[in-house]
C-alpha positions as CSV (number, residue, x, y, z in Angstrom):
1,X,124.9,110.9,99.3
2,X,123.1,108.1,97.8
3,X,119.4,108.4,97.8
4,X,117.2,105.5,99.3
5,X,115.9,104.3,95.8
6,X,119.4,103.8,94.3
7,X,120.0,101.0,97.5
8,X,117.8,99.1,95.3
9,X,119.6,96.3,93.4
10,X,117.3,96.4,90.5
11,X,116.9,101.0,90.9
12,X,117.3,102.1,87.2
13,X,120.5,104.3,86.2
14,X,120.1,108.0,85.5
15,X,118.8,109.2,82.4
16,X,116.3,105.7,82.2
17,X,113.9,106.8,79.3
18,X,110.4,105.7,80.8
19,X,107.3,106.9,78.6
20,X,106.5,110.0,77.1
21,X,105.0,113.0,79.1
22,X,101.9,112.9,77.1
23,X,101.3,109.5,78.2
24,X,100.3,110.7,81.5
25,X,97.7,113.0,81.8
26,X,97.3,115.9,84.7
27,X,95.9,114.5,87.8
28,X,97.0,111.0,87.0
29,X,99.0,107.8,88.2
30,X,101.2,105.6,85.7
31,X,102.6,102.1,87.8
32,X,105.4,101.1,85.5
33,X,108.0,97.8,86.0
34,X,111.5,98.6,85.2
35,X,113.2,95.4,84.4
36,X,117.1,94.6,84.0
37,X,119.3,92.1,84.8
38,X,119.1,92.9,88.2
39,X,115.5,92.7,88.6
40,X,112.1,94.5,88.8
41,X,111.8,98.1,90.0
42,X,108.6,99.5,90.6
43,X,107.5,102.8,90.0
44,X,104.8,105.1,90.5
45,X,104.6,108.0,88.6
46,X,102.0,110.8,90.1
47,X,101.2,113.6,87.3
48,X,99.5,116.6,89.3
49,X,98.6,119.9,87.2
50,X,102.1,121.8,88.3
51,X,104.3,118.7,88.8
52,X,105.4,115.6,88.1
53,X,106.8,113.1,90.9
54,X,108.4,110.0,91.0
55,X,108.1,107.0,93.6
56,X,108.8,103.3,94.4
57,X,105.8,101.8,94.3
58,X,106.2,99.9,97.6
59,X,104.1,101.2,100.7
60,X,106.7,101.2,103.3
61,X,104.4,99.5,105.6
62,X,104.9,96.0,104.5
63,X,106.4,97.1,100.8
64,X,103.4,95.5,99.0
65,X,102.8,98.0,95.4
66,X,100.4,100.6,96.7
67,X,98.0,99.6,93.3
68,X,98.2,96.3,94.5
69,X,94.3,96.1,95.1
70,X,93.4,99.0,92.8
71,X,94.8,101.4,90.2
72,X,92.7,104.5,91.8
73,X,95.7,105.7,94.5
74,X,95.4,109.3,93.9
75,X,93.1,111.3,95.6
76,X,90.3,113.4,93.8
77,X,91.9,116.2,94.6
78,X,95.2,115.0,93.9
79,X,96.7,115.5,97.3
80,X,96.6,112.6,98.2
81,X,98.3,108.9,97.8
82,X,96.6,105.9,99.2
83,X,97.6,102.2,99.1
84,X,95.0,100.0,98.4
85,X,95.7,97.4,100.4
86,X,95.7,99.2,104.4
87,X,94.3,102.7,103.7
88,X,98.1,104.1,104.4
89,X,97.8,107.7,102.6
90,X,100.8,110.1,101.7
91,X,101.2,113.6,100.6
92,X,101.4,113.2,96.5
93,X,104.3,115.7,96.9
94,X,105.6,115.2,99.6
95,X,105.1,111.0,99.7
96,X,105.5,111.6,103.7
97,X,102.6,109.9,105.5
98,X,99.3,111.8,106.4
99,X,97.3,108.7,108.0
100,X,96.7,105.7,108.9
101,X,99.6,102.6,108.8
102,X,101.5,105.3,106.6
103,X,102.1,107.9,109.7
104,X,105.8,107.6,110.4
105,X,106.7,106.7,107.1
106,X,108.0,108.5,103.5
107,X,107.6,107.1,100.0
108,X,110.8,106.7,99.1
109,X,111.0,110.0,96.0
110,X,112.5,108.8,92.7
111,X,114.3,111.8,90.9
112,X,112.3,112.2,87.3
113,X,112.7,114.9,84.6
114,X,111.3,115.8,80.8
115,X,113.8,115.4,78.4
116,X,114.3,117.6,75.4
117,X,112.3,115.0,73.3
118,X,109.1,114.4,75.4
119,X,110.4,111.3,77.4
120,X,109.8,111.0,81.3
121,X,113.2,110.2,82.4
122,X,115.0,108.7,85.8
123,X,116.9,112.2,87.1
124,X,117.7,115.1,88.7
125,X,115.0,118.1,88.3
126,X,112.1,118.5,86.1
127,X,112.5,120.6,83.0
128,X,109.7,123.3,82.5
129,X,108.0,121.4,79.8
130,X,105.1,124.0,78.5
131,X,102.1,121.5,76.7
């Protein structure tokens, strides 16, 4: 079964290096634009102390980036996603929708994993990666 990201014309193929693991600190966001031939993809990349998690960066209430208005999305705590531009917020591990316009609705989860040489990469699980 297909996941909801890959019915993106421009989603990334498996095994898409990104940036490196260090590049993205605990308790962090990292908005990145995948381009190919087939377009942008965005992507929000949420590093919290004991995971990292990976999301299109489209709010499903009117798919604007949820940075648009402001690179601060994660909460303090880091429970917490909010887009910038209607106060929607979302469980950072979860992405489903804890209030406001995003009741109702999911981030749409994209798969991302450490490979063996440090790289953040479009797949399947998240290696343990001990830093």
């Amino acid at each position: 079964m297909t996941q909801a990201w890959q019915q993106y014309r421009s989603a990334p193929a498996l095994g898409t290096r990104l940036v490196r693991f260090d590049d993205i600190a605990p308790g962090a966001t990292l908005s990145l634009t995948l381009q190919s031939e087939q377009g942008s993809f965005p992507l929000l990349l949420v590093h919290l102390d004991d995971a990292l998690l990976g999301y299109v960066n489209a709010c499903p209430h009117q798919y604007l980036p949820l940075d648009q208005r402001g690179k601060r999305v994660l909460s303090q705590d880091g429970e917490q996603l909010r887009c910038t531009n209607h106060d929607a917020t979302f469980s950072a591990r979860s992405g489903e929708g804890t209030g406001g316009l995003g009741l109702g609705c999911t981030l749409d989860p994209v798969p991302v994993s450490v490979d063996s040489e440090g790289w953040i990469v479009v797949g399947t699980s998240l290696e343990q990666h001990d830093r």
